[in-house]
VOPAGU-2260 file (C-alpha; in pm, 1 decimal, decimal comma):
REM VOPAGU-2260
SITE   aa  ch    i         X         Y         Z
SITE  UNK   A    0       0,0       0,0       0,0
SITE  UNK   A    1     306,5     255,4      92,9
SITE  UNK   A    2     434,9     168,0    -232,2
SITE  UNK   A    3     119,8     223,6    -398,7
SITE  UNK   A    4      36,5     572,2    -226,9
SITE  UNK   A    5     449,9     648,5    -326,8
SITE  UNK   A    6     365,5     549,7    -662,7
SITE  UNK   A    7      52,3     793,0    -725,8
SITE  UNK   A    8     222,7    1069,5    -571,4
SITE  UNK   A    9     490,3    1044,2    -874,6
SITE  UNK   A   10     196,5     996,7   -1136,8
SITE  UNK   A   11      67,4    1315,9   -1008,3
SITE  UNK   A   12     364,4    1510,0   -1000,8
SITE  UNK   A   13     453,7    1399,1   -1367,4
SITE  UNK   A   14      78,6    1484,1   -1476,2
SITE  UNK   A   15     205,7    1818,4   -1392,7
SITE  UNK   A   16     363,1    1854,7   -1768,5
SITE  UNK   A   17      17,1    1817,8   -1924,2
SITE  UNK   A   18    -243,9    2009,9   -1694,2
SITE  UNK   A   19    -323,4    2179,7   -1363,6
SITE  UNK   A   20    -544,7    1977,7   -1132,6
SITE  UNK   A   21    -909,3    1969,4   -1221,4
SITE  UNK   A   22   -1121,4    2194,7   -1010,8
SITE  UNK   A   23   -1308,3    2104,3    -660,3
SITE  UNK   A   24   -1578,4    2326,7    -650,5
SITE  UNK   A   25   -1780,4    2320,8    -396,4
SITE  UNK   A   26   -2168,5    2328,0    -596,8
SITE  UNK   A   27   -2418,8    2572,6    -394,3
SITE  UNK   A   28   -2725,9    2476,1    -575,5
SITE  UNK   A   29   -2670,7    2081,6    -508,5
SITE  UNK   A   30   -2567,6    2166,3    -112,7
SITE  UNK   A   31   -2867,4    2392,3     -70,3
SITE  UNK   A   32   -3100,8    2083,2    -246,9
SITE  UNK   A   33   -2942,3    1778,4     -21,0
SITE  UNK   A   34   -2845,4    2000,1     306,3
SITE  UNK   A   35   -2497,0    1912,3     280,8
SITE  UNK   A   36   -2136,5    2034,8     130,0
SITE  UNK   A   37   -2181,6    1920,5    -225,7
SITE  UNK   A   38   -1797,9    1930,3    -396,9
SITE  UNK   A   39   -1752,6    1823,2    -746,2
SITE  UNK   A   40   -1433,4    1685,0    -892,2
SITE  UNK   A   41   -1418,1    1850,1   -1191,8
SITE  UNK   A   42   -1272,2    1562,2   -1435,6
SITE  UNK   A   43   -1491,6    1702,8   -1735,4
SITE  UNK   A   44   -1183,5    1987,1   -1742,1
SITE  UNK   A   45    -919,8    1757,3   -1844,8
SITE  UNK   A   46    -778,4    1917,8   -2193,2
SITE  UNK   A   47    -937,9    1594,0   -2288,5
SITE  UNK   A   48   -1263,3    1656,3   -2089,1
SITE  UNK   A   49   -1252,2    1336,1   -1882,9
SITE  UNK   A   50   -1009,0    1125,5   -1638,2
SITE  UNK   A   51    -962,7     893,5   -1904,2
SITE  UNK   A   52    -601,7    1097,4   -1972,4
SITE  UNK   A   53    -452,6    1030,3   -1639,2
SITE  UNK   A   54    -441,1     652,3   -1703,1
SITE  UNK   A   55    -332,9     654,5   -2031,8
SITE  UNK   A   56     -30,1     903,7   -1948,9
SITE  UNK   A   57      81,6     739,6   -1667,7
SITE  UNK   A   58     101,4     375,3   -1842,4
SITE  UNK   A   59     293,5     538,6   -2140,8
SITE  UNK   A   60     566,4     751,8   -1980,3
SITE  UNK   A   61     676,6     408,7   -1802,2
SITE  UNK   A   62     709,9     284,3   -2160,8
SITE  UNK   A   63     869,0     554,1   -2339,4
SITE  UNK   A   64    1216,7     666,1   -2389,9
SITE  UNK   A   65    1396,0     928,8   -2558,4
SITE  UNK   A   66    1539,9     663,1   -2820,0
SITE  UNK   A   67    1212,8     424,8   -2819,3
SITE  UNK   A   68     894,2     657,9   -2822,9
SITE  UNK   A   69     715,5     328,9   -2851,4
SITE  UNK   A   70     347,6     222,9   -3059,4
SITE  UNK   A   71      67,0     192,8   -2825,4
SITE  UNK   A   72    -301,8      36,3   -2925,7
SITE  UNK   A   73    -608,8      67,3   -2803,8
SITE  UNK   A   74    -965,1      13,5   -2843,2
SITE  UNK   A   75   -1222,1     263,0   -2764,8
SITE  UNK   A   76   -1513,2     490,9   -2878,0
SITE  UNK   A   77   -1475,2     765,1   -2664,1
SITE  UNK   A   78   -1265,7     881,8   -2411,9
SITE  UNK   A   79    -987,1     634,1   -2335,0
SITE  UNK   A   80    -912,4     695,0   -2664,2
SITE  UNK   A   81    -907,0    1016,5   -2682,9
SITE  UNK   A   82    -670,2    1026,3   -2340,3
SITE  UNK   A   83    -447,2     820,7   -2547,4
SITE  UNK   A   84    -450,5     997,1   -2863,4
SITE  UNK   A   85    -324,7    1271,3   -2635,3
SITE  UNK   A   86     -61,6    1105,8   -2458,3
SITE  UNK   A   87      61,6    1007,3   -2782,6
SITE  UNK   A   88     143,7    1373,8   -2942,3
SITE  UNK   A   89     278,1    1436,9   -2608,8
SITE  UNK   A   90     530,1    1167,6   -2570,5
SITE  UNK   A   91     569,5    1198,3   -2988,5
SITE  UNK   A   92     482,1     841,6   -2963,5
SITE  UNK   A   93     310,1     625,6   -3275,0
SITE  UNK   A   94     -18,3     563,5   -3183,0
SITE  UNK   A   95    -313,1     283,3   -3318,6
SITE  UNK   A   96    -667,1     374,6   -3199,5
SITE  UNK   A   97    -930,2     110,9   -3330,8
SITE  UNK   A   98   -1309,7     200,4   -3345,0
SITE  UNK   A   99   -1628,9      83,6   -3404,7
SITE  UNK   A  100   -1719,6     205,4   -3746,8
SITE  UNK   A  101   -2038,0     328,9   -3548,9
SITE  UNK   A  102   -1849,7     587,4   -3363,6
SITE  UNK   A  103   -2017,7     960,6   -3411,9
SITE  UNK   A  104   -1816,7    1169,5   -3658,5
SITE  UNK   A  105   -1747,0    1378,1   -3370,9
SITE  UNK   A  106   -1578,3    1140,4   -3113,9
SITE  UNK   A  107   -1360,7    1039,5   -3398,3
SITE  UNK   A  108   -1313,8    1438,7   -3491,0
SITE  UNK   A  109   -1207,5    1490,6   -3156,7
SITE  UNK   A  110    -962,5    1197,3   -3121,9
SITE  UNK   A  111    -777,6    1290,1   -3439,1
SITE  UNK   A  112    -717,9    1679,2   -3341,3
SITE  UNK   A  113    -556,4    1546,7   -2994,6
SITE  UNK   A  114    -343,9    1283,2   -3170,9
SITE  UNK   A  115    -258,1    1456,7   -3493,0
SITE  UNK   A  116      16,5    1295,7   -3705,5
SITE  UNK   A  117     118,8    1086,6   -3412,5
SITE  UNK   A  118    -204,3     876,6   -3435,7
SITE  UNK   A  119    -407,6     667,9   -3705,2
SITE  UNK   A  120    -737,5     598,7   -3651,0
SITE  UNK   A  121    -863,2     236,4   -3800,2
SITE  UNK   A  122   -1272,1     213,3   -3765,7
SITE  UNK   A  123   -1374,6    -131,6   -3761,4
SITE  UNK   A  124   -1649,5    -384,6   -3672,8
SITE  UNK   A  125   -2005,3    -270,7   -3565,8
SITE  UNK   A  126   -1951,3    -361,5   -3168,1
SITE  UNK   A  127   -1676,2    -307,4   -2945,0
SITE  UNK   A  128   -1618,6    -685,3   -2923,4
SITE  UNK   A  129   -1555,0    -677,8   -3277,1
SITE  UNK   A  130   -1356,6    -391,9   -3286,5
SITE  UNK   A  131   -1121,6    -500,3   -2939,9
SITE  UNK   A  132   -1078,8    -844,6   -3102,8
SITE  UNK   A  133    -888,1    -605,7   -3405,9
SITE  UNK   A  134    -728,8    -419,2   -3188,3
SITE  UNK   A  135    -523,8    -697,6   -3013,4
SITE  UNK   A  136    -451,3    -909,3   -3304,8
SITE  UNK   A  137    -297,5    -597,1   -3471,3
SITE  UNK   A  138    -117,4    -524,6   -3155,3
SITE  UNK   A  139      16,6    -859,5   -3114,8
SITE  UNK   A  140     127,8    -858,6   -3457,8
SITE  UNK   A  141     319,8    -552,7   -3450,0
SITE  UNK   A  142     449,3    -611,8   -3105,7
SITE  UNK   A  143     248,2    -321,6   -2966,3
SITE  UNK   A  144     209,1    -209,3   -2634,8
SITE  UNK   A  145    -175,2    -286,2   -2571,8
SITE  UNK   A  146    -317,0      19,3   -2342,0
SITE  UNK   A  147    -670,2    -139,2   -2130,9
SITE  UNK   A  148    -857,7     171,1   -2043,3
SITE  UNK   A  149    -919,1      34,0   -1695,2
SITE  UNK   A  150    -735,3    -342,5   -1640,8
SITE  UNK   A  151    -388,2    -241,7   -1581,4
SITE  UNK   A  152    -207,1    -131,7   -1265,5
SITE  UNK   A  153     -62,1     164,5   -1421,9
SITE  UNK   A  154    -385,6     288,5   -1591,3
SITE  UNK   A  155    -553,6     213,3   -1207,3
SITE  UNK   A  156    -222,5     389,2   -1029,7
SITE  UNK   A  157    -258,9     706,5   -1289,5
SITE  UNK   A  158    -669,6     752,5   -1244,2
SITE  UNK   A  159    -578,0     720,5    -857,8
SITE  UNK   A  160    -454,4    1125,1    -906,1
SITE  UNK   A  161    -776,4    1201,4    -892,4
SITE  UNK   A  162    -828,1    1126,6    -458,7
SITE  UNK   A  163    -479,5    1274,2    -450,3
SITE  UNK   A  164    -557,4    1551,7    -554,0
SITE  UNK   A  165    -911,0    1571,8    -414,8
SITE  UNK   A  166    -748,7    1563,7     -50,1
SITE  UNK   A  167    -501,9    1800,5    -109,5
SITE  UNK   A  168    -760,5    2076,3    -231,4
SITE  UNK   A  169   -1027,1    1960,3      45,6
SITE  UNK   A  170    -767,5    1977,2     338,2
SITE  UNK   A  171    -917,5    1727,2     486,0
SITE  UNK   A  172   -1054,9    1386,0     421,2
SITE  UNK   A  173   -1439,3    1415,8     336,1
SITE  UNK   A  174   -1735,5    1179,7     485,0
SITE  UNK   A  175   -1820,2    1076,2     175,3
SITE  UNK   A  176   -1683,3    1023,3    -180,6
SITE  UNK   A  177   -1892,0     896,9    -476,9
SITE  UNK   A  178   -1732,2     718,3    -748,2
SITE  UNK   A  179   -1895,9     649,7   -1121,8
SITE  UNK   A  180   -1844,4     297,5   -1204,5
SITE  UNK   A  181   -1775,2     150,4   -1570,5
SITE  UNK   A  182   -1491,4     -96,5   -1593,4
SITE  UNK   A  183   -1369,4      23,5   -1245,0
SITE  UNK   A  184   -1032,4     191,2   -1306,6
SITE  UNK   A  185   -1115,2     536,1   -1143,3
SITE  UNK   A  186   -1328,2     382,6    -840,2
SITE  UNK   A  187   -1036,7     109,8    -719,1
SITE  UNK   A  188    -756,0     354,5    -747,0
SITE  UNK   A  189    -918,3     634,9    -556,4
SITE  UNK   A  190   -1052,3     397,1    -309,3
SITE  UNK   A  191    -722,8     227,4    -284,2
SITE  UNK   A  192    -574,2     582,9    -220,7
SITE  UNK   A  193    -799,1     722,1      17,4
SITE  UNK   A  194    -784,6     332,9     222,6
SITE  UNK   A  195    -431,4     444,4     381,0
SITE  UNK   A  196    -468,9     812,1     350,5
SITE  UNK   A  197    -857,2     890,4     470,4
SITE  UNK   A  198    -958,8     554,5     638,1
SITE  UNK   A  199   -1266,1     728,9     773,3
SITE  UNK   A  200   -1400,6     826,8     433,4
SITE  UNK   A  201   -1681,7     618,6     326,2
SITE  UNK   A  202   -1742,5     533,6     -40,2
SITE  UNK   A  203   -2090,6     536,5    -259,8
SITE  UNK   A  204   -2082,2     377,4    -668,3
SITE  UNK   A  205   -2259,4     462,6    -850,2
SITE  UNK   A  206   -2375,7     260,8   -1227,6
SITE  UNK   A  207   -2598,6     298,8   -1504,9
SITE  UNK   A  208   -2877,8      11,9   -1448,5
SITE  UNK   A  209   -2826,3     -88,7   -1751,2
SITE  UNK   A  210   -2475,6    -177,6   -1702,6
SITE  UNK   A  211   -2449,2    -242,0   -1327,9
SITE  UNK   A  212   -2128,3    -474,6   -1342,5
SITE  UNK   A  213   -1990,9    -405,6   -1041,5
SITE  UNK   A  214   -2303,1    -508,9    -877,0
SITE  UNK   A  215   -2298,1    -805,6   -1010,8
SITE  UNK   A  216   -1983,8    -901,5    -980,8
SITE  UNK   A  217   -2011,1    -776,8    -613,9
SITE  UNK   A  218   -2316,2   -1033,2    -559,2
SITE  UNK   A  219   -2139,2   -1326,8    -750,4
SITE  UNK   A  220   -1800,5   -1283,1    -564,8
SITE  UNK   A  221   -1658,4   -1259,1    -912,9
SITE  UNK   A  222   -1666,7   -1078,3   -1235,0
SITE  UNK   A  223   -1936,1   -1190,8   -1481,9
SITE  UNK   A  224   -2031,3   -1048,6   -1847,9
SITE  UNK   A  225   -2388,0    -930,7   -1840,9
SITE  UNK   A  226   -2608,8   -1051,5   -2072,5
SITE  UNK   A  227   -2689,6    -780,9   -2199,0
SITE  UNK   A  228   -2621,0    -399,5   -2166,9
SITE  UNK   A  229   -2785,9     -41,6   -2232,9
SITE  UNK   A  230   -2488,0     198,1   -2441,2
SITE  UNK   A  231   -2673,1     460,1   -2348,6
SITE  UNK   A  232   -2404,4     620,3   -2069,7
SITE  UNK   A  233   -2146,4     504,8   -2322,7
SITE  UNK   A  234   -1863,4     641,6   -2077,8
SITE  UNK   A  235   -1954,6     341,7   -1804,1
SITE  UNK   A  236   -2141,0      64,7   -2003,8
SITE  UNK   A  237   -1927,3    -201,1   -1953,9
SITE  UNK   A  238   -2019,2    -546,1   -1918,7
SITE  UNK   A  239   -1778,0    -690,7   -1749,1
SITE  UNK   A  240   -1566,1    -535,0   -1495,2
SITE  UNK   A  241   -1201,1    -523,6   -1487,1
SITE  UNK   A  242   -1036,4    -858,9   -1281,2
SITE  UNK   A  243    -772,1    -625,3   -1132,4
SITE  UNK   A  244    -983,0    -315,0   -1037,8
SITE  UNK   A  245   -1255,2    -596,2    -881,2
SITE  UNK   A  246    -939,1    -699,5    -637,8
SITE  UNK   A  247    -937,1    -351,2    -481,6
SITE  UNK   A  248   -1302,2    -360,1    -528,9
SITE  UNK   A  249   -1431,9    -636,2    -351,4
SITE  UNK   A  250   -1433,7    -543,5     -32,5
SITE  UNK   A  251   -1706,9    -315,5     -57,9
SITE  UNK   A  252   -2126,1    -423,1     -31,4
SITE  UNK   A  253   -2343,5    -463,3    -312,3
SITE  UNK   A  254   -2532,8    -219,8     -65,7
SITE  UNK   A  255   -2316,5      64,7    -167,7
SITE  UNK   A  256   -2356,6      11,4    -512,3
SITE  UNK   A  257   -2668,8     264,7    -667,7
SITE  UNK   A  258   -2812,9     217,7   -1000,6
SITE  UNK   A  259   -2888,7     496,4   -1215,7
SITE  UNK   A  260   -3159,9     510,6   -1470,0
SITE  UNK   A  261   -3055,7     576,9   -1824,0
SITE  UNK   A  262   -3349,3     881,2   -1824,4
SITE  UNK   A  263   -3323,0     991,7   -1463,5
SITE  UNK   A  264   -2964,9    1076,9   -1576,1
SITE  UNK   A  265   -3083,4    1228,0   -1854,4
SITE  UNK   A  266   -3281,0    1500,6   -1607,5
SITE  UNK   A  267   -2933,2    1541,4   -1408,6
SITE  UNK   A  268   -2758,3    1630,7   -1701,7
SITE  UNK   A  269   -3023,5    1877,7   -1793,2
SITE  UNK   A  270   -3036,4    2015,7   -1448,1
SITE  UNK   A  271   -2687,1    2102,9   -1392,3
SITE  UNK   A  272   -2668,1    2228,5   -1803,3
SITE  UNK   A  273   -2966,9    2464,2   -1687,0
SITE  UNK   A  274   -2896,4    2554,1   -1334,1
SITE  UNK   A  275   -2524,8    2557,8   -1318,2
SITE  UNK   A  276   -2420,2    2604,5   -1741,4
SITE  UNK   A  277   -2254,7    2233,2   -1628,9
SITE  UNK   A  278   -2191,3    2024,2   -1950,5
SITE  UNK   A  279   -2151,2    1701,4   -1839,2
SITE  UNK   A  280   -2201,0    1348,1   -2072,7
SITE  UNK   A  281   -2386,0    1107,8   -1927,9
SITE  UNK   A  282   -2097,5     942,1   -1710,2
SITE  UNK   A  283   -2008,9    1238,8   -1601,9
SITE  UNK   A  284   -2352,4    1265,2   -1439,4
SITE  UNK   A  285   -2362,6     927,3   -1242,8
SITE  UNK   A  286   -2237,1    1058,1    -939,2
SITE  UNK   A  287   -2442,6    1349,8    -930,7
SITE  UNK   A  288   -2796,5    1147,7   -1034,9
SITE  UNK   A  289   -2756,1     861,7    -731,6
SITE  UNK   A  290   -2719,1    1181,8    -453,0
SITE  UNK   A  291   -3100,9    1107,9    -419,1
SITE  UNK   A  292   -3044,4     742,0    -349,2
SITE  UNK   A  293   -2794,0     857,8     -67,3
SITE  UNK   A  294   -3048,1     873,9     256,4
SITE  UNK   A  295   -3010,5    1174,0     440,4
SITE  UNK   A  296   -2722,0    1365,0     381,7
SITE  UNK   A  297   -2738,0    1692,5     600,7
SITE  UNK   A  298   -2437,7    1816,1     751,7
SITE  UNK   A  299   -2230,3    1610,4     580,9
SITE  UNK   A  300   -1895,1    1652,8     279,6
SITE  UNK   A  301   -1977,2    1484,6     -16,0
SITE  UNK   A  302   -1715,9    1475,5    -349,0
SITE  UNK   A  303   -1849,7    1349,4    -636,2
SITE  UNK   A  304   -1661,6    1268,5    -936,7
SITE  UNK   A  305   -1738,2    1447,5   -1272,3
SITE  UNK   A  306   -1613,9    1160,2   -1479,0
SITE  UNK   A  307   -1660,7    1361,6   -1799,3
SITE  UNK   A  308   -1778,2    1609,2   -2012,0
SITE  UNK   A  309   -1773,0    1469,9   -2393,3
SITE  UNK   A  310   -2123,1    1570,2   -2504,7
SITE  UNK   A  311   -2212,2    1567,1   -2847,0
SITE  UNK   A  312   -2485,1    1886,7   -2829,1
SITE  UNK   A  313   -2708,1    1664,1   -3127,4
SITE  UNK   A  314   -2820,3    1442,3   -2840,2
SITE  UNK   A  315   -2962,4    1686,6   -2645,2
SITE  UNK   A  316   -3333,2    1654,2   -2829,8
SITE  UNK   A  317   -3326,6    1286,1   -2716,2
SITE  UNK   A  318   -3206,3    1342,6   -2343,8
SITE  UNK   A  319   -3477,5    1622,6   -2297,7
SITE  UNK   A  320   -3725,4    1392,2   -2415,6
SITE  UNK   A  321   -3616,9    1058,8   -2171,4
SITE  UNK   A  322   -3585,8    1333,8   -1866,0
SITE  UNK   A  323   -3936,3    1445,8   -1991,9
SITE  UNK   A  324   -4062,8    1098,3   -1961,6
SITE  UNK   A  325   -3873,9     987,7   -1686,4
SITE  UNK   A  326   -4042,4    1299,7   -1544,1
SITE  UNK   A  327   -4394,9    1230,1   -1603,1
SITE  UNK   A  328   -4443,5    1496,3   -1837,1
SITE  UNK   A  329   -4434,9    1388,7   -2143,4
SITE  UNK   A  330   -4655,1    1088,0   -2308,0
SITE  UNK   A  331   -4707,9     917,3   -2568,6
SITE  UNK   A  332   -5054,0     726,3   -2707,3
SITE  UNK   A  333   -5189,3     575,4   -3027,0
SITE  UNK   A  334   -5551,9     716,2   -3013,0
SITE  UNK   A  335   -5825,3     543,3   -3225,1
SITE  UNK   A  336   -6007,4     895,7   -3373,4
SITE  UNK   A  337   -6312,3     863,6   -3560,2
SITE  UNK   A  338   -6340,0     972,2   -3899,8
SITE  UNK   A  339   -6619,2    1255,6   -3856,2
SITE  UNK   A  340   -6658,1    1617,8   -3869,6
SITE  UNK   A  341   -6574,4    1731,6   -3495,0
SITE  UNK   A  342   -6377,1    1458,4   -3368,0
SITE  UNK   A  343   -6042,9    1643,9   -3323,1
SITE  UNK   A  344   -6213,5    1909,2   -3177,6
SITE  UNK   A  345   -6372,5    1694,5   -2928,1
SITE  UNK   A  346   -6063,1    1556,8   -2812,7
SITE  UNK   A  347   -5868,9    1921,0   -2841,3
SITE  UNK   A  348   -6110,3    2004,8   -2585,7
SITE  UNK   A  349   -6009,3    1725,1   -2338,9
SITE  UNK   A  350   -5700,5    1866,6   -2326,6
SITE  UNK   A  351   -5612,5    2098,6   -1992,7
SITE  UNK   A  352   -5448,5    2458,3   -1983,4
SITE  UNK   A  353   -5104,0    2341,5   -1961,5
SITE  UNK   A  354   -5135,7    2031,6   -2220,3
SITE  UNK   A  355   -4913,6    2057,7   -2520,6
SITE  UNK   A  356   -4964,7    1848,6   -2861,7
SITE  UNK   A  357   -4559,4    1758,8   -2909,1
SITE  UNK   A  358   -4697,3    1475,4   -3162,1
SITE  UNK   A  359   -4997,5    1464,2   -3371,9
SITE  UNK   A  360   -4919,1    1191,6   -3662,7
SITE  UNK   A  361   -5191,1    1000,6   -3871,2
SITE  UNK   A  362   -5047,4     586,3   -3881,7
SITE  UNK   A  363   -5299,9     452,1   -4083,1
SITE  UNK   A  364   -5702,2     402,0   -4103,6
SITE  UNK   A  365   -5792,4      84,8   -3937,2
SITE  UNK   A  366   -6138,6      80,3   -4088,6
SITE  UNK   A  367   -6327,1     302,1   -4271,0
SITE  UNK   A  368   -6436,4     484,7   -3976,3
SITE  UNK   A  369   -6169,4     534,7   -3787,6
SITE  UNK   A  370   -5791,5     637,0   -3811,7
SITE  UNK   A  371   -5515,2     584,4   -3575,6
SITE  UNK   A  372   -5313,7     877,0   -3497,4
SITE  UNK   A  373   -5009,6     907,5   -3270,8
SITE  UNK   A  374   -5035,8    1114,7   -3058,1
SITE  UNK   A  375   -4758,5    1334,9   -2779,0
SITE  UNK   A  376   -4845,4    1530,0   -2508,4
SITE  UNK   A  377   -4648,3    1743,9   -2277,0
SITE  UNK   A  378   -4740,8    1941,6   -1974,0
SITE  UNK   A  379   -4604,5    2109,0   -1689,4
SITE  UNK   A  380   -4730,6    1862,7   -1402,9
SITE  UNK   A  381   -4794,9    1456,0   -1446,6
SITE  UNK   A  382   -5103,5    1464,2   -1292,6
SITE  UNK   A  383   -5252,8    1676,6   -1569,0
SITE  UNK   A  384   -5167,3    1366,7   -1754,5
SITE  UNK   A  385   -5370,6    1150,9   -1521,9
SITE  UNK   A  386   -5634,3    1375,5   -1554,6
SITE  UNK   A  387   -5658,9    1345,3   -1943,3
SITE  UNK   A  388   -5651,3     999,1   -1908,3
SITE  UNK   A  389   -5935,5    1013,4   -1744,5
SITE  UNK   A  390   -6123,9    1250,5   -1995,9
SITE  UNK   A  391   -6033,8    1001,4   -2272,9
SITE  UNK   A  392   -6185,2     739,0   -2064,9
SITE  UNK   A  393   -6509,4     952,6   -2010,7
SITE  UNK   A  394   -6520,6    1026,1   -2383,2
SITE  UNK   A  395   -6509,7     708,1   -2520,7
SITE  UNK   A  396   -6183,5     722,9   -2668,3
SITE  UNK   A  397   -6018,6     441,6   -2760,6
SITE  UNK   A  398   -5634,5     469,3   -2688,7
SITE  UNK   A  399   -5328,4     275,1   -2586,3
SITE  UNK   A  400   -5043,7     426,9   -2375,4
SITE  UNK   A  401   -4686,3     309,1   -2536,9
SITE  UNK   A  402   -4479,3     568,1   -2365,6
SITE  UNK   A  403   -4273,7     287,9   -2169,1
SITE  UNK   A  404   -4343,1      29,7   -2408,6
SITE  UNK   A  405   -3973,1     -18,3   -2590,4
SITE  UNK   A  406   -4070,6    -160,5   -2882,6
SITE  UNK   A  407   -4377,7      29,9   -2972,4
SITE  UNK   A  408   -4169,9     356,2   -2881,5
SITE  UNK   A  409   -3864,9     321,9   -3079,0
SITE  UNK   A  410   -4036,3     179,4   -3387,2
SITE  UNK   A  411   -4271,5     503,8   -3377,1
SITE  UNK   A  412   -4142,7     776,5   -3148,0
């Protein structure tokens, strides 16, 4: 462990050469809403805009020399490798980064201004499994150094800078620190720091549900690969976590792991982009989202972790509409209207004060006398929702909520 603290403190002073530490600001509008002192690590100010650099640094200046600058692969769509593409035009190092060939244009944009000539992107396979079997194959057959974005001690020892610094701007160990969660990198090395150095700090994870493998490997008393997992907070959906971060890991409950849902984060995000100008992805937002889950919190020094700020602004539309129907506000029906003179207006005037058509789409006629129409509403409250359910109801309306069905809502929303 002394060797291990020893270590982290020379990561951090060689991170030094890149960037200043990220921020701990202390967030007035989250203390005033949870009664406590709300600090956020401010990871989402990386020149890279998440944590994701500190690992991949630290791994390559052990590898690098001034007659060997080295070729390092990896596999990512987002920010590991972007940290790496980074550490690469640093170090002047040659640099491989596979992706999937359905990365966004501007993930790969972004990757190939940090890199520049020291880095060539290769996009290939449709999922990451595909795309990481590439990677290693071409590694191993140009005797590359392979850089994991989590699964390595030096990637773990780098991403440990973070509770490093954290105590050092604090002045003082805090009651609480809560960790995002993906393949476990950041969470085992700050936890692994703070062990010797803040013993009295407790720890919170937090996961997307749709990804929760640290839960799960927490219940098991191993890693497993879920069966399945939602990409949605692309920064921490991983389906397996790391075998080396679980070591430092498994110590902790499956009690203090809290899942996040994909649209409840999607309100977060919106709520610290509205109230605070906070641009955070939806990684970034994990800590923030599970504050709720917490219990009570008054009087007490909570840090959460910022993982990252790498939002592509053309996603917004969808995240306002998951908060919306996370929310309440915001539905969605297929409504059987009959195929008369007055029937829109009929059901126009059903609606309340604050009801807004969003959605108002003929499907198809289902018989000659009726048509099926689909149909969005938003409002301001979701029991003005409940309410026009109940007018339809009166009315005679034949309808069909499919605002949480999945397949109904993607094939037609």
């Amino acid at each position: 462990m002394e060797n291990f603290v020893a270590s982290v403190q020379q990561a951090e002073a060689a991170l030094r050469d890149l960037f200043e530490p990220t921020p701990l600001q202390r967030n007035d509008h989250l203390s005033a809403k949870y009664g406590a002192d709300i600090w956020l690590k401010r990871e989402d100010l990386t020149p890279v805009r998440s944590y994701k650099l500190r690992g991949a640094f630290n791994a390559m200046r052990k590898l690098v020399g001034p007659d060997a600058p080295g070729h390092f692969v990896c596999a990512s769509a987002g920010n590991h490798a972007q940290g790496v593409a980074y550490a690469c035009r640093h170090f002047g190092a040659k640099g491989t980064i596979f992706m999937p060939v359905t990365t966004p244009q501007q993930k790969i944009q972004k990757t190939r201004v940090f890199g520049g000539d020291a880095v060539e992107i290769v996009l290939t396979g449709d999922y990451f499994d595909q795309t990481l079997a590439a990677a290693q194959a071409f590694c191993a057959d140009q005797g590359a150094s392979f850089l994991s974005p989590f699964d390595a001690p030096d990637v773990i020892e780098g991403q440990a800078t973070v509770g490093l610094e954290m105590l050092d701007q604090m002045g003082c160990a805090p009651d609480l620190v809560v960790l995002p969660v993906g393949g476990g990198g950041l969470a085992s090395g700050v936890t692994r720091y703070l062990r010797q150095l803040a013993p009295d700090t407790e720890f919170a994870f937090a996961e997307p549900r749709g990804g929760a493998s640290l839960q799960a490997a927490l219940q098991t008393g191993a890693p497993i690969a879920l069966p399945a997992v939602d990409s949605f907070v692309d920064g921490a959906a991983v389906a397996r976590i790391g075998a080396l971060p679980f070591e430092h890991l498994s110590r902790f409950s499956p009690d203090q792991v809290h899942l996040a849902p994909e649209d409840r984060i999607c309100g977060t995000m919106l709520e610290l982009l509205n109230a605070e100008g906070i641009v955070l992805e939806p990684a970034g937002a994990l800590a923030l989202d599970v504050l709720a889950d917490l219990g009570d919190l008054s009087g007490k020094s909570v840090v959460c972790v910022c993982s990252g700020g790498n939002f592509d602004f053309e996603r917004l539309p969808e995240v306002k509409e998951r908060a919306q129907r996370y929310a309440g506000v915001k539905k969605y029906f297929v409504l059987r209207m009959p195929q008369r003179p007055g029937a829109l207006r009929d059901f126009l005037e059903l609606l309340g004060p604050d009801d807004d058509v969003a959605r108002f789409e003929y499907l198809k006629k289902s018989a000659r006398n009726f048509g099926s129409i689909l149909l969005g509403i938003e409002t301001s409250d979701p029991a003005n929702l409940d309410t026009l359910v109940k007018r339809l109801d009166q009315a005679g309306f034949a309808y069909r909520d499919i605002t949480n069905d999945e397949i109904l809502a993607e094939l037609l929303v």
